[in-house]
KEPA-442105 format. One record per residue: x, y, z of N, C-alpha, C in turn; residue in one letter. Coordinates in pm, whole numbers, padded with zeros to 5 digits, always signed. Each point is the difference from the previous one (the first is absolute). Layout:
REM residues N
XYZXYZXYZa
...
REM end
This chain:
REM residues 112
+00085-00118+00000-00085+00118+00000+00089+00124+00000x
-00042+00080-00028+00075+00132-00082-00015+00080+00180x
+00127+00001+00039+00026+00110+00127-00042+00142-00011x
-00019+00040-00090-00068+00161-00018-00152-00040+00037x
-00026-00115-00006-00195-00009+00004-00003-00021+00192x
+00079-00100+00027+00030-00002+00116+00010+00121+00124x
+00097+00094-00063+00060+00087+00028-00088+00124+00044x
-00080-00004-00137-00039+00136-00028+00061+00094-00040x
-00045+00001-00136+00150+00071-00047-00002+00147+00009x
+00107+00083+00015+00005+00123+00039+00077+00061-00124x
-00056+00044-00047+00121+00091-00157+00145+00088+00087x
+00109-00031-00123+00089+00045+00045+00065-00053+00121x
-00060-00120+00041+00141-00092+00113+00008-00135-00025x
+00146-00044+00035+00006-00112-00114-00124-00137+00110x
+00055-00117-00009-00075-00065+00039+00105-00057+00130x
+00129+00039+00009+00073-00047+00118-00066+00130+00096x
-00021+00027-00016-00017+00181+00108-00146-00040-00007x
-00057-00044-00029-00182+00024+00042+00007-00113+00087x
+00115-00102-00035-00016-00131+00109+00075+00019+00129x
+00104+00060-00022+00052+00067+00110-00100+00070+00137x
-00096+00071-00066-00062+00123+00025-00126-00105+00083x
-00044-00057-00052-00113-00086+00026+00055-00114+00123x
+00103-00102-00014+00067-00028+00086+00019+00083+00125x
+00045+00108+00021+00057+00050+00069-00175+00074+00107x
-00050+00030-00112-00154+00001+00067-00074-00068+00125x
+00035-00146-00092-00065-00139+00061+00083-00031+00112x
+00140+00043-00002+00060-00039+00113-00027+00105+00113x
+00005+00058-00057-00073+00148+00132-00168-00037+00056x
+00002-00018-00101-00189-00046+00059-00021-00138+00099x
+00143-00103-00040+00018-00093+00081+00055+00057+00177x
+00090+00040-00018+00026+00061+00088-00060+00070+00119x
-00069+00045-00087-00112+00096+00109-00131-00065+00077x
-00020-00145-00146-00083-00103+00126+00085-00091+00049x
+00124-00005+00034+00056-00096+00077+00003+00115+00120x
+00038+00090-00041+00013+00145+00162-00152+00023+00065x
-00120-00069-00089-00127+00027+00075-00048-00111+00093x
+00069-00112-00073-00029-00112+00090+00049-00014+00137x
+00128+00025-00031+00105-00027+00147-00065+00157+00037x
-00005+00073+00010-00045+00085+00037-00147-00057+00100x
-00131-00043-00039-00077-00010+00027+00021-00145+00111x
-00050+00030+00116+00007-00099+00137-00059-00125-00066x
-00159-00011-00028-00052-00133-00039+00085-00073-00069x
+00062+00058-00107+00074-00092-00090+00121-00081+00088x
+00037+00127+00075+00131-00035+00074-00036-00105+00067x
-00112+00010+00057-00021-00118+00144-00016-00091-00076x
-00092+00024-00119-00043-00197-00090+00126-00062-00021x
+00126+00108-00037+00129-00045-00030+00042-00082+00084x
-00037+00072+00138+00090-00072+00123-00041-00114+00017x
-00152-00016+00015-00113-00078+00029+00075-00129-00069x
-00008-00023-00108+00054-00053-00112+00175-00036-00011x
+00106+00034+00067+00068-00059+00027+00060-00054+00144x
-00102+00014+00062+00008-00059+00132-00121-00118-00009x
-00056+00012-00085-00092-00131-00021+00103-00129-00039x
+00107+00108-00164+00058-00101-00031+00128-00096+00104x
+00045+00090+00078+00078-00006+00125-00059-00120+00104x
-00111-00020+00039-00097-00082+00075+00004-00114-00112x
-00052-00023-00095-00011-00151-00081+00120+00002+00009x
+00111+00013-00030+00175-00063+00017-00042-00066+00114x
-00004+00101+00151+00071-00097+00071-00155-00091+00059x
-00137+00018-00117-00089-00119+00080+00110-00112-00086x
+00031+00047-00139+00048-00131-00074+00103-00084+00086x
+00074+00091+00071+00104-00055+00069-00024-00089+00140x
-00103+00060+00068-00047-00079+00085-00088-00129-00030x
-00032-00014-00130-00049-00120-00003+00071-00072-00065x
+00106+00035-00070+00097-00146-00050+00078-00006+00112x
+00000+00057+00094+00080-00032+00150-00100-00123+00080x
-00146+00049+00017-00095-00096+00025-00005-00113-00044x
+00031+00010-00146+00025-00165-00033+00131-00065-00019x
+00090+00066+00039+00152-00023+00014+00066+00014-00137x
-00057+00114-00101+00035-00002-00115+00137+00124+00005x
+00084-00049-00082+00089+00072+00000+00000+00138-00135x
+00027+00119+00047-00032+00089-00070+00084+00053-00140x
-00007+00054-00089+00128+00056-00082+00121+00018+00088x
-00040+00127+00056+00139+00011+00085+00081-00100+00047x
-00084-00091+00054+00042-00110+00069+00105-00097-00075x
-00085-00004-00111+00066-00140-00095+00113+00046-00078x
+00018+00173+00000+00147+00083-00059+00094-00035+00095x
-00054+00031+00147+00110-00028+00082+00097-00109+00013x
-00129-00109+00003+00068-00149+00001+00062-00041-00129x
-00045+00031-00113+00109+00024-00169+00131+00072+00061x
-00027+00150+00065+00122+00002+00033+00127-00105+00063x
-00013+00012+00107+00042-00090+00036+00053-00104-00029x
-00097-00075-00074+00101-00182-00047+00061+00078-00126x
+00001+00092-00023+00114+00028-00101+00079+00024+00047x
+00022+00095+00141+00131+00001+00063+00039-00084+00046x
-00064-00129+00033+00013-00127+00028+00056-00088-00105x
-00054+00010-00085+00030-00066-00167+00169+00065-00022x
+00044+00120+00034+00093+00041-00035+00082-00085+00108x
-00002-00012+00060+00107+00027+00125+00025-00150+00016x
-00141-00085-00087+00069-00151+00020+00059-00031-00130x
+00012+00052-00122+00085+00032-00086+00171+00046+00038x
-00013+00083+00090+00113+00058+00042+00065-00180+00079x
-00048+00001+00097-00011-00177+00076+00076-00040-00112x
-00077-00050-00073+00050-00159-00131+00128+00043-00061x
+00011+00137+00006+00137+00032-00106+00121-00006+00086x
-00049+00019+00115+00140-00050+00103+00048-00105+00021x
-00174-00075+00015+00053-00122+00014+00067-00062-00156x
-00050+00041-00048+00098-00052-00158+00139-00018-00004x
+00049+00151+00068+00149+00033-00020+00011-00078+00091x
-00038-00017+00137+00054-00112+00111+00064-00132-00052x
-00154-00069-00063+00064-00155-00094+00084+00030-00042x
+00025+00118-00126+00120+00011-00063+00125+00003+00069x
-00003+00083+00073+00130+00032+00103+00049-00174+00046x
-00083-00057+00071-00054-00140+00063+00061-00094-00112x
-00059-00012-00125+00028-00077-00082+00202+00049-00087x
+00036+00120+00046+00157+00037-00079+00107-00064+00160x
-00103+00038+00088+00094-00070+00136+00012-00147-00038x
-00065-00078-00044-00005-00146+00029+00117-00060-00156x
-00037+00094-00112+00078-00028-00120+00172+00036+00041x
+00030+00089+00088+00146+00081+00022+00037-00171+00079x
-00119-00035+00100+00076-00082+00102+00052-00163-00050x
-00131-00041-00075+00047-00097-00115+00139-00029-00060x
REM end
């Protein structure tokens, strides 16, 4: 569709400057109802209302996979954590013990 129909075309400005112009409008007009809202208490309180609702279902969610002994996201990151530092560290283990045999196994070839 032809941006001058869009636009509304204005003689004598190109079509980057009427979009400019119009943009810059809409963002002002945005603006001024985002400054009426927060401005205005009801909205504010539904706001609040509304994330302290969402605040309460977390932790009902949380109290009831506790109720049934369910373990939570958090929960199951933690314990991932973990056996990976676990996973590492018995990696670290086996490679010692590796060099040990080795060491173990050049002692027994020298004594031969």
């Amino acid at each position: 569709m032809n941006p001058r129909l869009l636009a509304g075309y204005i003689p004598g400005m190109d079509d980057d400057s009427q979009q400019s112009g119009i943009r810059a409008r809409g963002e002002e007009a945005l603006g001024d109802l985002a400054q009426a809202l927060l401005d205005n208490p009801i909205f504010g309180g539904a706001v609040s209302k509304t994330l302290g609702a969402g605040e309460r279902a977390v932790q009902a969610q949380r109290s009831a996979l506790n109720a049934l002994s369910m373990a939570s996201a958090e929960d199951l990151e933690r314990i991932e954590r973990r056996l990976r530092s676990l996973s590492d560290r018995l990696e670290e283990l086996e490679d010692r013990v590796d060099e040990l045999l080795d060491e173990h196994r050049r002692a027994n070839q020298r004594s031969v």
